[in-house]
FIKOLZA-1660 file (N, C-alpha, C; in steps of 0.1 Angstrom, whole numbers, plus 5000, padded with zeros to 4 digits):
% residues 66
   i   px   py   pz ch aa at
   1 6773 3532 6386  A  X  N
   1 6769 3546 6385  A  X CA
   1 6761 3548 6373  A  X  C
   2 6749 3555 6372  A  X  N
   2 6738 3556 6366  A  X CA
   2 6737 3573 6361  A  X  C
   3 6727 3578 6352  A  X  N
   3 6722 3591 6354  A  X CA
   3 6713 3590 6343  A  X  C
   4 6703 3597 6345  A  X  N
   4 6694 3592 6336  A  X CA
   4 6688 3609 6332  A  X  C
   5 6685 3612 6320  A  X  N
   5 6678 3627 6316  A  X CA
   5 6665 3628 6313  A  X  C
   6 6661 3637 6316  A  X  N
   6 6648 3640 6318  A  X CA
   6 6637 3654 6308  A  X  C
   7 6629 3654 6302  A  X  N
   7 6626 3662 6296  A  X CA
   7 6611 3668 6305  A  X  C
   8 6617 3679 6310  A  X  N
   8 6609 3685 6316  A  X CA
   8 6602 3702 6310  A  X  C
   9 6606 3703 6300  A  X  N
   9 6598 3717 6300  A  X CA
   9 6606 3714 6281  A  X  C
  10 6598 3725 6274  A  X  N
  10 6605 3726 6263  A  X CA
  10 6625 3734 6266  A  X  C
  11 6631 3726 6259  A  X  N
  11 6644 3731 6256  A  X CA
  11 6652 3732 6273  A  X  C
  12 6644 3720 6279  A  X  N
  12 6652 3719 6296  A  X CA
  12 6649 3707 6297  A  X  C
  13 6661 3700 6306  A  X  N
  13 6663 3686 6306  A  X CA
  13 6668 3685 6325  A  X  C
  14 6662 3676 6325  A  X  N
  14 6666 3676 6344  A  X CA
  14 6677 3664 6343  A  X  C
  15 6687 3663 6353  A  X  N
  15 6695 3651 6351  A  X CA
  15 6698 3646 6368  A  X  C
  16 6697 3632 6366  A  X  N
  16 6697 3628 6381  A  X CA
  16 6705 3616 6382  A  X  C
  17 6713 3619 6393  A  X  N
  17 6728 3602 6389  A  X CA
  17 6721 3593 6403  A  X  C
  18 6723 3584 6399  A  X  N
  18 6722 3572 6409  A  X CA
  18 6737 3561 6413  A  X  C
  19 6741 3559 6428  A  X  N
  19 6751 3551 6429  A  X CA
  19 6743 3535 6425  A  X  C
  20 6739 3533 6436  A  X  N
  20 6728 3517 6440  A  X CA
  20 6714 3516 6434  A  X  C
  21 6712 3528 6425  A  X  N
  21 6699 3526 6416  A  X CA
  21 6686 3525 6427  A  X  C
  22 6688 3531 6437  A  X  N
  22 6677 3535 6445  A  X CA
  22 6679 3550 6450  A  X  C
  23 6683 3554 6456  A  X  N
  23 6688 3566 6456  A  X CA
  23 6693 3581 6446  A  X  C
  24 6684 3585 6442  A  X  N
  24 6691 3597 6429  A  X CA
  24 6695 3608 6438  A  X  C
  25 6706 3616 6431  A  X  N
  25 6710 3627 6435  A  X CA
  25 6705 3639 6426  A  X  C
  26 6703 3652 6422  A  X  N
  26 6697 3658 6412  A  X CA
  26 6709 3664 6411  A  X  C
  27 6715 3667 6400  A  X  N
  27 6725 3664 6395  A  X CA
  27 6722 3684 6387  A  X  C
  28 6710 3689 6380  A  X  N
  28 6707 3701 6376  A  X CA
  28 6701 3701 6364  A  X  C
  29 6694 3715 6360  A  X  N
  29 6686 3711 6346  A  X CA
  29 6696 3722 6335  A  X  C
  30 6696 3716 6323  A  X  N
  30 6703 3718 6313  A  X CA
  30 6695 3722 6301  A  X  C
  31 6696 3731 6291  A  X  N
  31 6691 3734 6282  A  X CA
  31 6692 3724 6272  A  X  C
  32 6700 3715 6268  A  X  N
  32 6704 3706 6252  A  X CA
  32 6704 3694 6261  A  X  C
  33 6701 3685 6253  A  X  N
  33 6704 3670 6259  A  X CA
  33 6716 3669 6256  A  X  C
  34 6724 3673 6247  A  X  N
  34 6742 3670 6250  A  X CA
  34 6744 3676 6261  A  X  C
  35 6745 3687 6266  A  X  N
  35 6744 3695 6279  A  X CA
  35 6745 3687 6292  A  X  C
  36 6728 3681 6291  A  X  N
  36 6725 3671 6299  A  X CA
  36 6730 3658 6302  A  X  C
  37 6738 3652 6292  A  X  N
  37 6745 3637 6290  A  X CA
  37 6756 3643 6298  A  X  C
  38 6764 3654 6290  A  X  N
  38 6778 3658 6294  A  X CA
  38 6777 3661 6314  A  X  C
  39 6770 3666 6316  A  X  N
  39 6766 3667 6330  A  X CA
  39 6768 3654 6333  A  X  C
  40 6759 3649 6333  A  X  N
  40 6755 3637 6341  A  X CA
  40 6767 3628 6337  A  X  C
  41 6775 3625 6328  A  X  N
  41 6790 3620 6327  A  X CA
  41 6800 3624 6335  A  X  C
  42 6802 3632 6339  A  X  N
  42 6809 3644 6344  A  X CA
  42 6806 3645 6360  A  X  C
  43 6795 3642 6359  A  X  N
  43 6794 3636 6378  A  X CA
  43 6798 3625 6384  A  X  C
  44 6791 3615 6373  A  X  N
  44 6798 3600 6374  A  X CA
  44 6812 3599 6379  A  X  C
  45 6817 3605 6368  A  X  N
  45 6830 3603 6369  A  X CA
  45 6837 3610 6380  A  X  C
  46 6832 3625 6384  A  X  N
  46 6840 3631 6396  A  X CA
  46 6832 3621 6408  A  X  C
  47 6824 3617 6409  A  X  N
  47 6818 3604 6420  A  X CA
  47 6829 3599 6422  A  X  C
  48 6831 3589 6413  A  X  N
  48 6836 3577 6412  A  X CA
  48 6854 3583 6415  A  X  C
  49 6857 3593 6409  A  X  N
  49 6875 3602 6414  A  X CA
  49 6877 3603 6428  A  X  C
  50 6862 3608 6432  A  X  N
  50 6864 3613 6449  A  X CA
  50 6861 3605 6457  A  X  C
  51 6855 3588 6453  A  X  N
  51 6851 3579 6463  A  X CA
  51 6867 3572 6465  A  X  C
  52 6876 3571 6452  A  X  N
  52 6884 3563 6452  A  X CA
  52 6896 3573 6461  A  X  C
  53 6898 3587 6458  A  X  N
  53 6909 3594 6468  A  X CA
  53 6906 3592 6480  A  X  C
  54 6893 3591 6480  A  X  N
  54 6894 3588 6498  A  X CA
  54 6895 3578 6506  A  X  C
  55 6892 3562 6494  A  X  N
  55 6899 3556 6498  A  X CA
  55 6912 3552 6499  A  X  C
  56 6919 3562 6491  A  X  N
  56 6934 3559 6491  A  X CA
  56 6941 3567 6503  A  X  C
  57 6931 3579 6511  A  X  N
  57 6933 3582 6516  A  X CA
  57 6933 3577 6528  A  X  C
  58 6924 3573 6530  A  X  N
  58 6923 3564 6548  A  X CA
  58 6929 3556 6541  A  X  C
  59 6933 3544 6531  A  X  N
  59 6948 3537 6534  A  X CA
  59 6958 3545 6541  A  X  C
  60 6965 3556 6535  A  X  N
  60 6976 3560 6533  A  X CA
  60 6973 3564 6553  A  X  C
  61 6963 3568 6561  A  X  N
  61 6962 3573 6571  A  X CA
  61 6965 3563 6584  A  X  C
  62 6958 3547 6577  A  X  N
  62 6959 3537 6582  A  X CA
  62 6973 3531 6589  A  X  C
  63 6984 3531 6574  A  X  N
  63 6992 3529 6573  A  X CA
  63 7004 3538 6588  A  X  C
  64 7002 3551 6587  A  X  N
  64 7010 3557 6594  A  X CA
  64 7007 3556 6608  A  X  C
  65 6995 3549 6608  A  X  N
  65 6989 3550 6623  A  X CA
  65 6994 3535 6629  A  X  C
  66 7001 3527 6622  A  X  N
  66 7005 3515 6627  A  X CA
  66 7021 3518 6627  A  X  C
% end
């Protein structure tokens, strides 16, 4: 997981995450580049929370179905 910031206008920063580095998601524009890091941290990470519950989910779905 990636995100990379962008300076697009004075005092506005675009931020865009990537899983496989081909694919971006636009993630939103931010006023401060801390702003912009903290975003783009903060996606990563809820990415990476929500890919993993779901897979604990279909285990846990798997499991009952056997």
């Amino acid at each position: 997981m990636r995100w990379s910031v962008s300076k697009v206008a004075d005092k506005l920063y675009a931020v865009a995450a990537t899983v496989d580095g081909k694919e971006y998601d636009f993630v939103g524009n931010f006023k401060s580049v801390r702003e912009a890091q903290k975003a783009g941290r903060q996606y990563a990470q809820d990415l990476v929370h929500n890919s993993m519950a779901a897979g604990r989910l279909s285990l846990k779905q798997q499991s009952l179905a056997a």
